[in-house]
PASEKOL-784701 format. One record per residue (C-alpha): x, y, z; residue number from 0. Coordinates in Angstrom, 1 decimal. Example, Ala and Ser with C-alpha at 12.3 -4.5 7.8 and 13.67 -1.06 7.14 Angstrom:
2
+--------+--------+--------+-----+
!   east !  north !     up !  nr !
+--------+--------+--------+-----+
!   12.3 !   -4.5 !    7.8 !   0 !
!   13.7 !   -1.1 !    7.1 !   1 !
+--------+--------+--------+-----+
//
This chain:
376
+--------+--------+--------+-----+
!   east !  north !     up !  nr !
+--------+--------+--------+-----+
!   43.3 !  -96.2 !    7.6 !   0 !
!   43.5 !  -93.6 !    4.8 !   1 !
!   43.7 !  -94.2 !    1.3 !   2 !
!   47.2 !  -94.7 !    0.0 !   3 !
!   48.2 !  -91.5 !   -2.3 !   4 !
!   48.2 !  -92.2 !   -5.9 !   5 !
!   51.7 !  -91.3 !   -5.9 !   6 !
!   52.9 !  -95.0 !   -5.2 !   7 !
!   50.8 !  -96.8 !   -7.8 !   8 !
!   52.7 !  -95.5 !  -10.7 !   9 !
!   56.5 !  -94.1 !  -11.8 !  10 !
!   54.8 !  -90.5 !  -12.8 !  11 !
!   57.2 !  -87.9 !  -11.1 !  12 !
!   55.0 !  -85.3 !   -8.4 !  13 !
!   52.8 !  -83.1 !  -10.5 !  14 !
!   54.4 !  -79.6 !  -10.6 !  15 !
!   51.6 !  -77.0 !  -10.2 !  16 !
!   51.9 !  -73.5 !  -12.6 !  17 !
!   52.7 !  -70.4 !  -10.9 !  18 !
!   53.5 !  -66.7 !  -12.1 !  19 !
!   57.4 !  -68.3 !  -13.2 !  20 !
!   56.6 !  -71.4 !  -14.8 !  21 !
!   55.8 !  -70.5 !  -18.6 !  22 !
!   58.6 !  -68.0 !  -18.5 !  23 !
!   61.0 !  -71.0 !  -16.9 !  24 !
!   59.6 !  -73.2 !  -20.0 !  25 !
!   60.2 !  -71.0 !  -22.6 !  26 !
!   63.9 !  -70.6 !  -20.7 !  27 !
!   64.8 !  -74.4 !  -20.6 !  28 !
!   63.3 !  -74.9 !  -24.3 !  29 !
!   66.1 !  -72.4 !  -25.4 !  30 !
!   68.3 !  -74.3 !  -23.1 !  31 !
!   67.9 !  -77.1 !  -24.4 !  32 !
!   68.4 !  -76.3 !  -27.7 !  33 !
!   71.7 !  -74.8 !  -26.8 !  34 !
!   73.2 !  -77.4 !  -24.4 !  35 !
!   73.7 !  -80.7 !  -26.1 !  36 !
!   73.5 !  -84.1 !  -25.3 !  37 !
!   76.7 !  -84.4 !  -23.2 !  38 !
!   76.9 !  -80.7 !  -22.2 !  39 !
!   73.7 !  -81.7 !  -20.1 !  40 !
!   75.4 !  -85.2 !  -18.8 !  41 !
!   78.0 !  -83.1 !  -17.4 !  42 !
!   75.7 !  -80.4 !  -16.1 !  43 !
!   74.2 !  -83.2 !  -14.0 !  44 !
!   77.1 !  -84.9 !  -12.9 !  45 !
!   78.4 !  -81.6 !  -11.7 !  46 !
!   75.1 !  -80.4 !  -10.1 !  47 !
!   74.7 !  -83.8 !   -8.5 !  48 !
!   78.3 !  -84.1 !   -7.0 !  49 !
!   77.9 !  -80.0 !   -5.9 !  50 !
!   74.5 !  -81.1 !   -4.0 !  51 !
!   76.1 !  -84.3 !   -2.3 !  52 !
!   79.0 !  -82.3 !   -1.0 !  53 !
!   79.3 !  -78.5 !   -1.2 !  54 !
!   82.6 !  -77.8 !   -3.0 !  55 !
!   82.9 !  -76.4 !   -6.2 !  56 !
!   83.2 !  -78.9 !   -8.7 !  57 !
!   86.6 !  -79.2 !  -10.9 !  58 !
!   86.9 !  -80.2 !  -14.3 !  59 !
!   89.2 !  -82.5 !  -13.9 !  60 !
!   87.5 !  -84.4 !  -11.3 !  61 !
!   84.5 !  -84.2 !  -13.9 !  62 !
!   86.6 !  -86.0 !  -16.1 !  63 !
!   87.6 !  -88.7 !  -14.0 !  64 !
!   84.0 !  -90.1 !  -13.5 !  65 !
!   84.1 !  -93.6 !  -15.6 !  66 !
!   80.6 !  -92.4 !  -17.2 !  67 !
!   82.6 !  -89.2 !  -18.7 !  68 !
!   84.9 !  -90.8 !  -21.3 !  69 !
!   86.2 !  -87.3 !  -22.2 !  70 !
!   90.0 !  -85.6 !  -21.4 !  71 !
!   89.6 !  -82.8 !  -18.7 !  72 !
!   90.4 !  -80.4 !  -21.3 !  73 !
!   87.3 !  -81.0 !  -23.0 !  74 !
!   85.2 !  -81.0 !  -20.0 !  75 !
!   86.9 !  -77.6 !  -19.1 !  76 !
!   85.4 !  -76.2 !  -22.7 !  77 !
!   81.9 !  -77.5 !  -22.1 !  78 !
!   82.2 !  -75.8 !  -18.5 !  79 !
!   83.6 !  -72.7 !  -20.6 !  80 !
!   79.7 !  -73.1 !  -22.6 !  81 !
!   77.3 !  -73.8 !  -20.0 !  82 !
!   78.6 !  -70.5 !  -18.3 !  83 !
!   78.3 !  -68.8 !  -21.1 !  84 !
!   74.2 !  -69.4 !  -20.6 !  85 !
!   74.1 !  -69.1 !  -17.3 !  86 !
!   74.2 !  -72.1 !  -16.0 !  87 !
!   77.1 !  -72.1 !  -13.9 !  88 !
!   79.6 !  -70.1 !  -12.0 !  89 !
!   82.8 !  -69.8 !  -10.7 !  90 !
!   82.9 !  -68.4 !   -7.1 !  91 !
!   86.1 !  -67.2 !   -7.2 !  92 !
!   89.3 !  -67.2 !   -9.8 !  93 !
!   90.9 !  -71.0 !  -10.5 !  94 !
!   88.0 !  -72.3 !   -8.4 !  95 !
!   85.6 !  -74.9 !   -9.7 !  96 !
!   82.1 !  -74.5 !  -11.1 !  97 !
!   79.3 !  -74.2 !   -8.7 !  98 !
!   75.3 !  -74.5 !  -10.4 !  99 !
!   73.6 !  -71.2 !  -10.7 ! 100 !
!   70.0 !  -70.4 !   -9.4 ! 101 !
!   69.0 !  -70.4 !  -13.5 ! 102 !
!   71.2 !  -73.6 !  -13.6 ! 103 !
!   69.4 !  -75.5 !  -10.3 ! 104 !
!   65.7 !  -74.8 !  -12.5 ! 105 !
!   66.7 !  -76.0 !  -15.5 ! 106 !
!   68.0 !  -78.7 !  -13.8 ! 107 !
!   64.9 !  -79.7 !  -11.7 ! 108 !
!   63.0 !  -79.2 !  -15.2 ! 109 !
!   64.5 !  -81.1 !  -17.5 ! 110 !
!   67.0 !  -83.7 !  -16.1 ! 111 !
!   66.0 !  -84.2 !  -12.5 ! 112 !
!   64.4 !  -88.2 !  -12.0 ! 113 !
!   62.6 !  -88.8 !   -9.0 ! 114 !
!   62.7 !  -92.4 !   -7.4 ! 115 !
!   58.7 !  -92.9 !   -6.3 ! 116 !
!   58.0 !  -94.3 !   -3.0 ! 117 !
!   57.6 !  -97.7 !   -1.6 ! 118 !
!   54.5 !  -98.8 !   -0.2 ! 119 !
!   56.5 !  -99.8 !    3.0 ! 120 !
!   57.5 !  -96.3 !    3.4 ! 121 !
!   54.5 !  -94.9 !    2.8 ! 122 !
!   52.8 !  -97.0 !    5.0 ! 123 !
!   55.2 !  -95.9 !    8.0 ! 124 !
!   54.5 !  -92.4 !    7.2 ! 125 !
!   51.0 !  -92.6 !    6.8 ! 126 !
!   50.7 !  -94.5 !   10.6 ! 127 !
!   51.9 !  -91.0 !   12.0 ! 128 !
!   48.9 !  -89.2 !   10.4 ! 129 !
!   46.7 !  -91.2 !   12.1 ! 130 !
!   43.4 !  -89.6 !   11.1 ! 131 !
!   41.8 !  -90.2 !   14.5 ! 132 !
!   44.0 !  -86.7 !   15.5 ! 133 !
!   42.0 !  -83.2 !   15.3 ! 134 !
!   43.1 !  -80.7 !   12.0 ! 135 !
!   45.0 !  -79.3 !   14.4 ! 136 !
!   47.3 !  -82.1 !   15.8 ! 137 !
!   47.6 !  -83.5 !   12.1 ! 138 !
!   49.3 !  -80.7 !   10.7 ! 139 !
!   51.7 !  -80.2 !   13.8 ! 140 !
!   52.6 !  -84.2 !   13.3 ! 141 !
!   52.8 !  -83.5 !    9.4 ! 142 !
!   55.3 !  -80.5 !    9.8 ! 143 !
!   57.7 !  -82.7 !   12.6 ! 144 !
!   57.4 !  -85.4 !   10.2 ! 145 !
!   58.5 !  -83.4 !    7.4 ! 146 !
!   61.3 !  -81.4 !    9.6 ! 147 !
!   63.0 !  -85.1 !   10.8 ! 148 !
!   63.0 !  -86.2 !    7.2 ! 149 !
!   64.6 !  -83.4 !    5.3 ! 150 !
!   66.6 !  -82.2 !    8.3 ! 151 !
!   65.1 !  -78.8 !    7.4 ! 152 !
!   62.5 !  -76.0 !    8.3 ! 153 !
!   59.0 !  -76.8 !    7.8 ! 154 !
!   56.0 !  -74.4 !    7.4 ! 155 !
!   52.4 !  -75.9 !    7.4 ! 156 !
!   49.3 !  -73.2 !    7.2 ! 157 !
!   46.2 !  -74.7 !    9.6 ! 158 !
!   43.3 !  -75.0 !    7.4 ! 159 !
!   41.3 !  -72.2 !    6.0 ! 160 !
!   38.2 !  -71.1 !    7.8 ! 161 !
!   35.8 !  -72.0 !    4.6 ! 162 !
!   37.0 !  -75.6 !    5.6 ! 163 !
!   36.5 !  -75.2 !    9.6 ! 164 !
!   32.6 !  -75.8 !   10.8 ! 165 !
!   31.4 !  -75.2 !   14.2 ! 166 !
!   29.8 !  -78.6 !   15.5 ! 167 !
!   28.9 !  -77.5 !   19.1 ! 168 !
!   30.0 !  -74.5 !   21.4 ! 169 !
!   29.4 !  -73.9 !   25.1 ! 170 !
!   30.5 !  -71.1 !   27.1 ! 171 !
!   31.7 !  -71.2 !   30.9 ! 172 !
!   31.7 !  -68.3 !   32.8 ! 173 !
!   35.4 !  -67.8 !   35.1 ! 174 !
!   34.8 !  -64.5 !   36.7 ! 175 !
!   32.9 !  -60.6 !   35.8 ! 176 !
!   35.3 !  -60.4 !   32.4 ! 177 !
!   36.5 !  -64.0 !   31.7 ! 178 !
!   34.6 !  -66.9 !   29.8 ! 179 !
!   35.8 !  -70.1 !   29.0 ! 180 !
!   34.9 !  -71.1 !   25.4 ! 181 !
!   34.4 !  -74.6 !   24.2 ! 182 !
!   34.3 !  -74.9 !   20.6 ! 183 !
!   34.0 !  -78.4 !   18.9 ! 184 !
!   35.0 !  -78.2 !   15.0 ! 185 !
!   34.4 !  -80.6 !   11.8 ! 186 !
!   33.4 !  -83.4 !   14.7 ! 187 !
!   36.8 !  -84.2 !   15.8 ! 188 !
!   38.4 !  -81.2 !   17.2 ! 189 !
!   37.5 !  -79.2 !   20.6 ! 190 !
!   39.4 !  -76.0 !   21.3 ! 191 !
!   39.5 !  -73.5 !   24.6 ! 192 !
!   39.4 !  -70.1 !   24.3 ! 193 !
!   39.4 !  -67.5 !   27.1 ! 194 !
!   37.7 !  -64.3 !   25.8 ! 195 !
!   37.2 !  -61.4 !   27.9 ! 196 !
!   34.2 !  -58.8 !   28.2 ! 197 !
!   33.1 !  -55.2 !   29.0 ! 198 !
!   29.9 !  -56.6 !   30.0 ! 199 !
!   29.3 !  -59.4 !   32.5 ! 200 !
!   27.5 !  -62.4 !   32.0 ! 201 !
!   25.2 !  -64.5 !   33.8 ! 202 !
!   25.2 !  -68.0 !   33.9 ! 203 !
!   22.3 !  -68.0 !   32.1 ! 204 !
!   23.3 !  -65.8 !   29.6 ! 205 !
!   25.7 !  -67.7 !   28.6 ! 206 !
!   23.4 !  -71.0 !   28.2 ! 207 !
!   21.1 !  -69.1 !   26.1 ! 208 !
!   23.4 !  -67.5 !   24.1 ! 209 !
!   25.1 !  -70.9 !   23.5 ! 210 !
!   21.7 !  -72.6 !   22.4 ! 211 !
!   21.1 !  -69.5 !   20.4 ! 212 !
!   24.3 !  -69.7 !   18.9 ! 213 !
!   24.4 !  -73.6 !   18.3 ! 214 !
!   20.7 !  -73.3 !   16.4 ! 215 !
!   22.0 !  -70.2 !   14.1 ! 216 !
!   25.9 !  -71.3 !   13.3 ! 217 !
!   25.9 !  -75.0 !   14.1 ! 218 !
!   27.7 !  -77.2 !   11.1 ! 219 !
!   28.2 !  -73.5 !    9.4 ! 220 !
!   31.4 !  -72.9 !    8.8 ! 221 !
!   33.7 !  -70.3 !   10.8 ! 222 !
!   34.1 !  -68.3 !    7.7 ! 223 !
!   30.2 !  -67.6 !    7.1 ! 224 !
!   29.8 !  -67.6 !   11.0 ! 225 !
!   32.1 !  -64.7 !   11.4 ! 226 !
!   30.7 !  -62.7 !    8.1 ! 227 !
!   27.5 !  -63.3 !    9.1 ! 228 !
!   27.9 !  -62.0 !   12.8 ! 229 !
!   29.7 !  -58.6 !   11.6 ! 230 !
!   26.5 !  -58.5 !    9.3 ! 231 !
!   24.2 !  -58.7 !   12.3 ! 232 !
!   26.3 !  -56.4 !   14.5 ! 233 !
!   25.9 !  -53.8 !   12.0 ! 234 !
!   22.0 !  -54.1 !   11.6 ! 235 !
!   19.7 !  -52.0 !   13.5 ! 236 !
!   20.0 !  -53.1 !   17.3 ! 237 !
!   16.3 !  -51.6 !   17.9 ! 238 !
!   15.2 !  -54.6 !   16.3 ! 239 !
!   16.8 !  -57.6 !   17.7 ! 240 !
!   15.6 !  -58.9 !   21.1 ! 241 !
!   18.3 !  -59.2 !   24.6 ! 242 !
!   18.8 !  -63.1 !   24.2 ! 243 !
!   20.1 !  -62.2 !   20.5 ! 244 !
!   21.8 !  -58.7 !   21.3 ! 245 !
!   23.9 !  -61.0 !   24.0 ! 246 !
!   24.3 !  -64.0 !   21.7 ! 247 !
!   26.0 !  -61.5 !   19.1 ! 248 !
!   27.7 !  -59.7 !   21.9 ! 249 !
!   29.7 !  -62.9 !   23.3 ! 250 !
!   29.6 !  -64.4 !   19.6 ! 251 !
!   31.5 !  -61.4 !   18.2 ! 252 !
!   34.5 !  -61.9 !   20.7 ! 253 !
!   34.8 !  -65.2 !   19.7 ! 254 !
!   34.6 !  -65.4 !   15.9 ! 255 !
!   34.7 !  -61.8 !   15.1 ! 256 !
!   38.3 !  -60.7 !   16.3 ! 257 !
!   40.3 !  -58.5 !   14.3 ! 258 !
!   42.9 !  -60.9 !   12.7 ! 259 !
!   44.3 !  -59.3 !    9.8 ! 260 !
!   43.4 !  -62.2 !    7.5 ! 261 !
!   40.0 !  -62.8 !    7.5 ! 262 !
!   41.0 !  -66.7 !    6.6 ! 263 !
!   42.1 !  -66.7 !   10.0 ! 264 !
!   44.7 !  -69.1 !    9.2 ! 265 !
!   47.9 !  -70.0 !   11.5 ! 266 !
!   51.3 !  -71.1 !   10.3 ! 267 !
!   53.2 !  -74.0 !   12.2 ! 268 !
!   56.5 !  -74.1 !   11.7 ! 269 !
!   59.1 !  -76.5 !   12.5 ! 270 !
!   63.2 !  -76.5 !   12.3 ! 271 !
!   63.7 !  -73.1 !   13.0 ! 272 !
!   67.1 !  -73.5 !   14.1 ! 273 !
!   68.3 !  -75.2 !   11.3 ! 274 !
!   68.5 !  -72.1 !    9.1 ! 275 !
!   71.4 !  -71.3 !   10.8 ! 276 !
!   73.0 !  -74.4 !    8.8 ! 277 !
!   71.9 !  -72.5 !    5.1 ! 278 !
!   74.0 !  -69.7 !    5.2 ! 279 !
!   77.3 !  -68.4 !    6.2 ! 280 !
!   75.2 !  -64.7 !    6.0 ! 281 !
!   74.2 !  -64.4 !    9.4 ! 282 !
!   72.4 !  -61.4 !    8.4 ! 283 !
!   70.3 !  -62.7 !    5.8 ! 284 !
!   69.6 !  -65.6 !    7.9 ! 285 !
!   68.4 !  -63.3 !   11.0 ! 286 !
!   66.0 !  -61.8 !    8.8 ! 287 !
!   64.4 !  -64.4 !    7.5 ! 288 !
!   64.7 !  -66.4 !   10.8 ! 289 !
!   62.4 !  -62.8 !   12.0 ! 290 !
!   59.9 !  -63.5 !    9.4 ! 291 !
!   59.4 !  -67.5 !    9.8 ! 292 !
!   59.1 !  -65.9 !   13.3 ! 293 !
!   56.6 !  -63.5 !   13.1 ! 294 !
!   55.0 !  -65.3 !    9.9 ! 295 !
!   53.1 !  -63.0 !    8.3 ! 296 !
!   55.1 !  -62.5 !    5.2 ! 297 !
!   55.5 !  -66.3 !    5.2 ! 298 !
!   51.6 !  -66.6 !    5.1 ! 299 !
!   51.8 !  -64.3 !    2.5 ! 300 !
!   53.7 !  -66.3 !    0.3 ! 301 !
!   52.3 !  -69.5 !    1.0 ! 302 !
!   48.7 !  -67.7 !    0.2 ! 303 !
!   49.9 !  -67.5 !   -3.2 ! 304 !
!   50.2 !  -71.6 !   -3.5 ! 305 !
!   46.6 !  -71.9 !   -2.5 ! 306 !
!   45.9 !  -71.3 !   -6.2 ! 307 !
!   47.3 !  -74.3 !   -7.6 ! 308 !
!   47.4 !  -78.0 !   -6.7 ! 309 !
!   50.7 !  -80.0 !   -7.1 ! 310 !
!   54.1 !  -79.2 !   -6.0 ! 311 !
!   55.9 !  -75.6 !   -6.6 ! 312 !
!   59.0 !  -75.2 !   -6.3 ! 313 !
!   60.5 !  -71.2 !   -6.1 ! 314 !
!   64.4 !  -71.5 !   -6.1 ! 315 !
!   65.9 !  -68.1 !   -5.1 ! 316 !
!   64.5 !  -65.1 !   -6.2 ! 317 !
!   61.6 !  -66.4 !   -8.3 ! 318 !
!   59.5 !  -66.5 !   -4.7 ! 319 !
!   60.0 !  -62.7 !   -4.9 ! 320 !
!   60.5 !  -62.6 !   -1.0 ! 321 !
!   64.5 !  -61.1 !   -0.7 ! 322 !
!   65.5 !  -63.2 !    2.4 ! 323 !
!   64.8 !  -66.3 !    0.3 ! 324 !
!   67.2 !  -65.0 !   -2.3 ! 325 !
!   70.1 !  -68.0 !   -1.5 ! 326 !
!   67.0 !  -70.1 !   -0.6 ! 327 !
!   64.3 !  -72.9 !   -2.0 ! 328 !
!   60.8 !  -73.1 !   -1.1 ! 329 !
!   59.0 !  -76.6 !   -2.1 ! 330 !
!   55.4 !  -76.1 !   -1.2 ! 331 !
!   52.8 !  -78.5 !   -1.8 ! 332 !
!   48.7 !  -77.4 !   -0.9 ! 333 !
!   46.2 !  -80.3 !    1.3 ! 334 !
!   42.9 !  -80.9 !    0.7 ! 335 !
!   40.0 !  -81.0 !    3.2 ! 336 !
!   36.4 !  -81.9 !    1.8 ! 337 !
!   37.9 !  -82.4 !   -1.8 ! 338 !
!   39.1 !  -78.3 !   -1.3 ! 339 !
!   42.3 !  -76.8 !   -1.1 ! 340 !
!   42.6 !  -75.8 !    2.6 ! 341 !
!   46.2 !  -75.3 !    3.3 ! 342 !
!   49.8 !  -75.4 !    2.4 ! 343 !
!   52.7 !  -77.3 !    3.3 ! 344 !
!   56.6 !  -76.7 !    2.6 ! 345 !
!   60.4 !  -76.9 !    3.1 ! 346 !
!   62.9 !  -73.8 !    3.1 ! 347 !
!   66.5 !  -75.0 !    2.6 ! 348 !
!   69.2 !  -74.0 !    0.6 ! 349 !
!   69.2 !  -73.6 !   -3.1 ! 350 !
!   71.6 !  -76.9 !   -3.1 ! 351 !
!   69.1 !  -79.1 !   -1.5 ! 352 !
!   69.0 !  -82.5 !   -2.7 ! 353 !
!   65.8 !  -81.7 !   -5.0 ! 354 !
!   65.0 !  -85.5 !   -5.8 ! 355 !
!   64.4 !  -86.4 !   -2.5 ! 356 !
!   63.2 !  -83.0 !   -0.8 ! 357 !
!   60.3 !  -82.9 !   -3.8 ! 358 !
!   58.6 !  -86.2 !   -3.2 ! 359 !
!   58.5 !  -86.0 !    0.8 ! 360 !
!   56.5 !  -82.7 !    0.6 ! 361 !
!   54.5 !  -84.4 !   -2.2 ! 362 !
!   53.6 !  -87.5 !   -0.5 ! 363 !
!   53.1 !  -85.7 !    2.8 ! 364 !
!   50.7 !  -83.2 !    1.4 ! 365 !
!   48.8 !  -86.4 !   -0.4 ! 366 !
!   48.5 !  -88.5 !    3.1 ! 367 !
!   47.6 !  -85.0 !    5.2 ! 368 !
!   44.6 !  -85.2 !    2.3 ! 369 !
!   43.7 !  -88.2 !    3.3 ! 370 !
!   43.9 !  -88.2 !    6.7 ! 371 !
!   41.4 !  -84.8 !    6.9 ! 372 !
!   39.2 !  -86.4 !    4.6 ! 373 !
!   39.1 !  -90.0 !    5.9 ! 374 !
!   38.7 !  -88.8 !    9.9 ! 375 !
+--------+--------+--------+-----+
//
């Protein structure tokens, strides 16, 4: 079985990883802080809490009626009258209650938010579902369903990078004049299929040869230098190299040297897709970002950026710079294969998402997906 995360032997909250908002979000909340007082934050929490738990816009006198208030309604309604004044909260409409704002839901997440850490027993169910017997491939599929039951949500994971992907064995089998069947077996555990087509044909033995050749080159390389170092040969003087390497290269080239327009070559799963229809009453906002989970290139895009950093990050509205996400949250967390950052996982649901829970399942997920790849 994998190694339990670290996040169950102690009460330390998931470690929140620095990105291109976080020092400008600290200096924010210090200021914050120093404004708000004591019981202006109780009430910020109490209000943020109930608005998460049920949707409405949260009165001041039903503020006031909470037995851990102990203040009149009036008073509560002048404290509200404050923490708008910095941005904190907002009415949505005249005589209506106060809703968080996206500035409110950060410094809320910052600097009162407590996380309840996870049992063993729960860990221990999730970790039987990343069994670490499954290939790369089938771990992050199981890790993204996982995710997507728990948080009722839609769930991203990025397959691993191709600096963390070796070749272990390939074999080619030859379907008709333009077909071949590839066999690829990666990092021991994982065989994949590929049909690639050719302008030239291939013989039987071709194909052995150039497997063998290819096996003795590339073998436990991984498809990151394999793929550099075939465009490198393909662009060397073809007078020198023999026929049994011109046609190793030639077949090699289709199947490591395609023209994917990240040269990681990494895929994005996603799972939940429907349920962003549940985020938003703006059915056009929610068709265009519904297009890009989709087509998930601009989503790669943005998770690339949390390959920098370990730990969780969290981009509420429109500190993830990506306008569709503007009502939204992104909370990504990045795996680990061979000790190295290899991929990202993450939730997108709306900006009211219940943070305390949300926060550790991506953490803890991201911490057993670890230890699966590592201990398989």
């Amino acid at each position: 079985m994998c190694e339990s995360p670290k996040y169950i032997n102690h009460n330390e909250p998931p470690k929140f990883a620095l990105y291109s908002q976080v020092m400008t979000n600290e200096s924010i909340n210090k200021h914050l802080q120093s404004q708000v007082g004591d019981r202006a934050q109780q009430l910020f929490k109490l209000l943020v809490e109930q608005y998460i738990a049920d949707g409405n816009p949260v009165a001041s006198k039903a503020l006031a009626t909470l037995p851990q208030v102990g203040v009149s309604s009036a008073t509560v309604r002048s404290i509200m009258g404050d923490l708008e004044s910095v941005g904190l909260v907002k009415s949505p409409h005249t005589s209506a209650g106060k809703v968080p704002t996206n500035q409110g839901y950060r410094f809320f997440v910052d600097s009162l938010l407590s996380y309840e850490p996870w049992g063993a027993e729960r860990v221990r169910e999730l970790e039987a579902e990343l069994n670490p017997d499954l290939s790369p491939t089938d771990l992050v599929t199981s890790a993204s369903d996982i995710m997507s039951q728990i948080t009722q949500m839609t769930c991203l994971i990025t397959t691993p990078l191709r600096n963390q992907i070796s070749l272990r064995h390939i074999e080619f089998v030859r379907l008709d004049a333009e077909r071949i069947l590839v066999i690829l077996v990666l990092n021991d555990r994982e065989v994949q299929n590929r049909v690639i087509h050719t302008d030239k044909e291939f013989s039987d033995i071709d194909l052995t040869q150039a497997s063998n050749f290819i096996n003795r080159q590339f073998g436990g390389h991984t498809l990151l230098e394999i793929r550099r170092s075939i465009i490198a040969s393909m662009q060397a003087d073809k007078d020198e190299m023999d026929g049994l390497m011109q046609s190793a290269l030639d077949v090699a080239s289709a199947v490591f040297g395609d023209s994917e327009d990240e040269e990681n070559g990494q895929e994005l799963v996603v799972r939940g897709e429907s349920r962003l229809l549940d985020f938003s009453d703006d059915t056009h906002t929610v068709k265009v970002l519904f297009d890009a989970v989709s087509r998930k290139g601009r989503v790669l895009h943005l998770l690339d950026r949390c390959l920098e950093s370990s730990g969780v990050q969290l981009f509420i509205g429109e500190e993830s710079g990506y306008g569709p996400l503007g009502d939204m949250s992104l909370v990504t967390a990045s795996y680990e294969v061979g000790g190295e950052i290899a991929g990202v996982l993450g939730v997108i649901g709306p900006t009211r998402m219940d943070y305390k829970d949300v926060i550790p399942v991506v953490d803890v997920t991201a911490r057993l997906l670890s230890a699966a790849m590592r201990n398989g």
